[in-house]
N, C-alpha and C positions, 0 to 999 in steps of 0.2 A: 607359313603365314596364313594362307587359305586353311589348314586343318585346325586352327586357333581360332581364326571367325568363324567359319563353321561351328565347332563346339559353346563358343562363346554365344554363339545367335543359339543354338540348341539349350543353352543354360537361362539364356534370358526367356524363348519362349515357356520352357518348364516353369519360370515361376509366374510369370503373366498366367498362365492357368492356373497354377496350382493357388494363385492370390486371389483370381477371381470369385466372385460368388458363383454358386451352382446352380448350372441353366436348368435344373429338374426344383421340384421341389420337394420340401423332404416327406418322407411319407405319410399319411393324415393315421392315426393311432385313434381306438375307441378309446373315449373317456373311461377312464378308470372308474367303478363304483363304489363311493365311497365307502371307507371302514365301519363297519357296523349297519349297515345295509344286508338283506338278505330277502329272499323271494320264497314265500312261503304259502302254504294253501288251508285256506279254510272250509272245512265241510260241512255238511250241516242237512236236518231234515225241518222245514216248515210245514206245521199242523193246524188245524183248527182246534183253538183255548176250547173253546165249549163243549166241542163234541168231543176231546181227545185227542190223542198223538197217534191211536185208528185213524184219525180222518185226515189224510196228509193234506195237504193245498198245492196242486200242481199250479204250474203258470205264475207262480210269486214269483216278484221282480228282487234280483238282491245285489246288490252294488257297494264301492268301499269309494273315501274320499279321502286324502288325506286334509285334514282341517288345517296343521300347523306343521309346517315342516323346515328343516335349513339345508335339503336339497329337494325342492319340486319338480328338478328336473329327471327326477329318478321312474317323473310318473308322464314325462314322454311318450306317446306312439303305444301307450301302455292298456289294456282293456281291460277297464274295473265293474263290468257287469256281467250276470248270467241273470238264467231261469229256473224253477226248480223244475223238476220232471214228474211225471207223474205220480211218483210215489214220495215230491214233496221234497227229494233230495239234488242236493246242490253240493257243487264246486268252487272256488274260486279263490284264482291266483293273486296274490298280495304278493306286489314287492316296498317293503317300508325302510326305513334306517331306525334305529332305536329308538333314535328323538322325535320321531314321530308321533301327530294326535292323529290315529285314524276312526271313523266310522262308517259302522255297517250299518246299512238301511235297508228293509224286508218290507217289500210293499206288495199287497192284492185287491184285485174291483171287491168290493163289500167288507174286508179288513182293515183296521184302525194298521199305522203302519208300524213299524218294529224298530227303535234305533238302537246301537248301543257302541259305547267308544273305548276304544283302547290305544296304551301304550305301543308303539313299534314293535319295541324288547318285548311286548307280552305275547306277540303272535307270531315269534321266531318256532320253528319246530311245529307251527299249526295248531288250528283252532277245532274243535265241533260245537256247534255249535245245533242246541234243540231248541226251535221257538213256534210257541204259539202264539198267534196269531187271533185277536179277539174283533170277532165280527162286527160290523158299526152296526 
C-alpha cells in the first residue's frame, strides 16, 4: 500500500512539472536577415572635375542612406559613413536587401556635392565607384 502511494505521488509530481511552464526562458535567437539581403562594399576614388582624376580630394565626406526600404531595421547599429584618404580613396560597407532605394552622397568644403541612387540588387557583389567632384 505505501509503495503504491509513494509511486502514485512520484507520478503525479512528474506531471505537475512536466505540465508546468518553464521557469527559464527560452533562449533569445538573432533575427534572421532577411532573404535577399546582403552586405556589400563599395570603393571608390574622389577627384577634382576640373583639375583631373590627378587631383584626388582627400577628406571628402561619403555616406549611404537608404531612402525606401521594407526592412529599416537592417540599417540598425549599422555605420553608413567614411572619409576619403588622401589619395581620394574610399571604402564603405552597405548592407541593403534588393528592394532597396539607396543613396550615395560625396561631400567636400568648396565642392558642389555628388548624389547618386541605386537599386539594392545593383550593389550586390560591390560597386567602384570614380567621381569628380566640381568645385563651387
Amino acid at each position: 500500500m505505501i509503495h503504491e502511494l509513494f509511486t502514485l505521488l512520484t507520478i503525479t509530481l512528474l506531471l505537475l512539472v512536466a505540465c508546468s511552464p518553464t521557469p527559464f526562458p527560452p533562449p533569445q535567437t538573432a533575427t534572421p536577415t532577411p532573404v535577399g539581403s546582403e552586405e556589400t562594399v563599395i570603393h571608390g576614388t574622389v577627384y577634382d572635375e576640373v583639375a583631373g582624376s590627378g587631383h584626388p580630394i582627400g577628406g571628402a565626406s561619403v555616406h549611404y542612406e537608404v531612402v525606401q526600404s521594407f526592412f529599416p531595421e537592417l540599417q540598425e547599429g549599422k555605420i553608413n559613413k567614411t572619409t576619403t584618404a588622401a589619395s581620394g580613396a574610399f571604402s564603405l560597407a552597405v548592407i541593403a536587401h534588393d528592394t532597396d532605394n539607396v543613396r550615395i552622397l560625396i561631400e567636400a568644403t568648396g565642392y558642389q556635392p555628388y548624389e547618386v541612387n541605386f537599386a539594392g540588387v545593383d550593389l550586390f557583389g560591390g560597386k567602384v565607384l570614380e567621381v569628380g567632384l566640381t568645385p563651387n
